[in-house]
C-alpha positions in Angstrom: 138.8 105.8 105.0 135.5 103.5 105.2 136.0 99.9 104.9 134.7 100.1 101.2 137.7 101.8 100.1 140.0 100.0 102.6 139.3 96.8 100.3 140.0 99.0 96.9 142.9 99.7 98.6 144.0 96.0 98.9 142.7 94.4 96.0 144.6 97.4 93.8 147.7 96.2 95.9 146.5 92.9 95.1 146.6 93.6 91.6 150.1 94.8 91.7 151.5 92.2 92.8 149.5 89.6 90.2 150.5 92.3 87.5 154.2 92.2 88.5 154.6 88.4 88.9 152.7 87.6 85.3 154.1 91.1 82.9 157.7 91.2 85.0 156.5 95.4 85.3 154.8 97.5 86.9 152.7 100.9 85.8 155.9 103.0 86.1 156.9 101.4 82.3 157.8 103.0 79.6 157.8 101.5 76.7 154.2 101.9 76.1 152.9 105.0 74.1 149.5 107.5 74.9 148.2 105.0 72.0 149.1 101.5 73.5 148.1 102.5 76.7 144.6 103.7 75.3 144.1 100.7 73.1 144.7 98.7 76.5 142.2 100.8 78.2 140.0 100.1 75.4 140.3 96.3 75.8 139.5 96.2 79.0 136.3 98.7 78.6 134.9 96.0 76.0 135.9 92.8 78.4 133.9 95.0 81.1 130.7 95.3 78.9 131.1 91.4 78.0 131.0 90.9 81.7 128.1 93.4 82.0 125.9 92.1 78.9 126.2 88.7 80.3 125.3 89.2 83.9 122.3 91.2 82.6 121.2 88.3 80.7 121.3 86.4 83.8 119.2 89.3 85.9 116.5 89.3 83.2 116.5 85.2 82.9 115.9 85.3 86.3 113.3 87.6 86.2 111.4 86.1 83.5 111.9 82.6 84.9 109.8 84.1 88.2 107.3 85.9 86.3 106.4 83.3 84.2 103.1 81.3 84.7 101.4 78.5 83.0 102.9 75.3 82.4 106.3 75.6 80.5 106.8 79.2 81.2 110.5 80.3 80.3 112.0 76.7 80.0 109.6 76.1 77.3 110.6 78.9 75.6 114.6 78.4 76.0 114.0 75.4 74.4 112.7 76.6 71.1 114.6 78.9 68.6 112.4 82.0 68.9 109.4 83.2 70.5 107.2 82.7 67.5 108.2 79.2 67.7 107.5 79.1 71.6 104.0 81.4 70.6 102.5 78.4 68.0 104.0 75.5 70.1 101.5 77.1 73.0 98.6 77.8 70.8 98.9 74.3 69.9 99.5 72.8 73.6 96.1 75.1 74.6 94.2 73.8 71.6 93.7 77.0 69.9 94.7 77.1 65.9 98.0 78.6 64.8 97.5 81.2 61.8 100.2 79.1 59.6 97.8 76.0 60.7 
C-alpha cells in the first residue's frame, strides 16, 4: 500500500471515530432506508460542489488578479457591481467617452 492510501486509511479511521463520538453509531445501523441513505449521499454530493464552486472562484481570482495590468486591474473591478460598470468607470479614468456619456 503507498503512503497515499496509508493516510485514506487513517483519516477513514479518523472518521469513525469523529462519526461515533458525535451520531452515538457507526455504518453497521439500521434504521436508515436505501432512501435515507441516498438522500444523505446526496447532501453530501451538493456540500462537495459548494466546496468545489468556491475554491474555483478562488483559482480564477487568483488568476485574474495576476493577469491583470494597468492601474486598478481586478481590485478595481471587485469593487464595482458589474463589469460594465468597471468598463465605463475605465473609459472615464483613460479619458476616452463612455457611449451612455
Amino acid at each position: 500500500m503507498s503512503r497515499v492510501e496509508e493516510e485514506v486509511c487513517f483519516k477513514l479511521l479518523k472518521r469513525a471515530d469523529v462519526g461515533k463520538a458525535k451520531y452515538g453509531v457507526t455504518m453497521e445501523r439500521d434504521d436508515l432506508s436505501v432512501l435515507d441513505w441516498l438522500k444523505h449521499t446526496q447532501e453530501e454530493l451538493m456540500d462537495a460542489c459548494v466546496y468545489i464552486e468556491k475554491l474555483i472562484d478562488e483559482k480564477q481570482k487568483e488568476k485574474s488578479n495576476t493577469n491583470c495590468c494597468g492601474q486598478g486591474g481586478l481590485q478595481e473591478w471587485v469593487r464595482t457591481s458589474s463589469l460594465e460598470e468597471f468598463g465605463s468607470t475605465t473609459r472615464k479614468r483613460d479619458g476616452l467617452r463612455d457611449s451612455k456619456d
